[in-house]
C-alpha positions as CSV (number, residue, x, y, z in Angstrom):
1,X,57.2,107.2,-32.7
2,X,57.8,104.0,-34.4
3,X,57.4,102.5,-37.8
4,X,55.4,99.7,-37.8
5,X,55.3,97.3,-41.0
6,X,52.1,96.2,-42.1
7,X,50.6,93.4,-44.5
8,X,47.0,92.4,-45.6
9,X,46.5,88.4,-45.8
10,X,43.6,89.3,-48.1
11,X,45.6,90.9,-51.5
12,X,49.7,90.6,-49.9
13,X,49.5,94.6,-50.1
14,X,52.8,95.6,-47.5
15,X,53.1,99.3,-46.6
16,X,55.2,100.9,-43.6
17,X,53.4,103.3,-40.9
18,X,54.7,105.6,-38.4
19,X,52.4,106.0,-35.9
20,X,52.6,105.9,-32.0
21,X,53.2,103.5,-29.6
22,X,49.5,103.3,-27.9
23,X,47.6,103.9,-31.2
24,X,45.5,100.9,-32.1
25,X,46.2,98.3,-34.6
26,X,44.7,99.3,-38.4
27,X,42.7,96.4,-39.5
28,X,41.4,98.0,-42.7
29,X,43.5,97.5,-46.0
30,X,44.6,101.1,-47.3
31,X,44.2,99.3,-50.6
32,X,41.7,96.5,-51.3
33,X,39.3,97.8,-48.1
34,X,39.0,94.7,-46.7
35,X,39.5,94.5,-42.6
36,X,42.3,91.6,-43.2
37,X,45.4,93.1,-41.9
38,X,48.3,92.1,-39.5
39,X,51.3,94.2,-38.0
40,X,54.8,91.9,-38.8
41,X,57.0,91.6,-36.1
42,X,60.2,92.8,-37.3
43,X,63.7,93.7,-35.7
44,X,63.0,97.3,-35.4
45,X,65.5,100.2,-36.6
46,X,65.3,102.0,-33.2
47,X,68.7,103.1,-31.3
48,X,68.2,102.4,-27.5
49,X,70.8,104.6,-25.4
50,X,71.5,102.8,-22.0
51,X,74.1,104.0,-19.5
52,X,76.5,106.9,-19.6
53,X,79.3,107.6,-21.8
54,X,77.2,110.2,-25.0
55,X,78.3,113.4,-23.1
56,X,81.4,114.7,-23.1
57,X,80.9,115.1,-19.3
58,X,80.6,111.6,-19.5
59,X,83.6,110.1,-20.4
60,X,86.1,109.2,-18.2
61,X,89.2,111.7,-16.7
62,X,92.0,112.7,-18.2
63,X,94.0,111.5,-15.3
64,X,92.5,108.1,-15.4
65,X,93.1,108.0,-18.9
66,X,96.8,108.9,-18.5
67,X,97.3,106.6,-15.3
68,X,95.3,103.6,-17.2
69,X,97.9,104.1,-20.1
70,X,101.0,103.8,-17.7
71,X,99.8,100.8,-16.1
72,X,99.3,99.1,-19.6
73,X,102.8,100.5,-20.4
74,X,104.2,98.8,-17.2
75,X,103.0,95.6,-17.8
76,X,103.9,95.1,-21.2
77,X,107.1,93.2,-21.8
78,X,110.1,95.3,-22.6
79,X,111.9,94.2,-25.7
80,X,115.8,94.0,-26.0
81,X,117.5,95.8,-28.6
């Protein structure tokens, strides 16, 4: 469940609550009473996972790894010493 930032227009009182996603919006100050607040837009603190790649199982081969590293070995130039 989110956070969700909250400020009334009527006495600037700001105050954080978690609460979930299809939960209506509060309206009623927690501290002056009066029905004068708005939910900020904010960037959020969320992680979104997308894709593959957080399980070991995952990740790629061993053999890819190895033949990925000799191909970038190939192709960089040689130095003479």
């Amino acid at each position: 469940m989110p956070t969700y930032d909250y400020r009334c227009k009527a006495c600037d009182h700001e105050f954080e609550l978690y609460q979930s996603m299809t939960a209506s919006i509060k309206k009623k100050c927690p501290e002056c009473g009066k029905l004068s607040l708005e939910r900020l837009i904010g960037t959020g603190a969320a992680v979104i996972f997308k894709g593959s790649g957080f399980y070991q199982t995952d990740y790629r081969s061993k053999s890819y790894t190895d033949a990925a590293k000799k191909d970038k070995e190939a192709a960089s130039p040689q130095s003479d010493a």
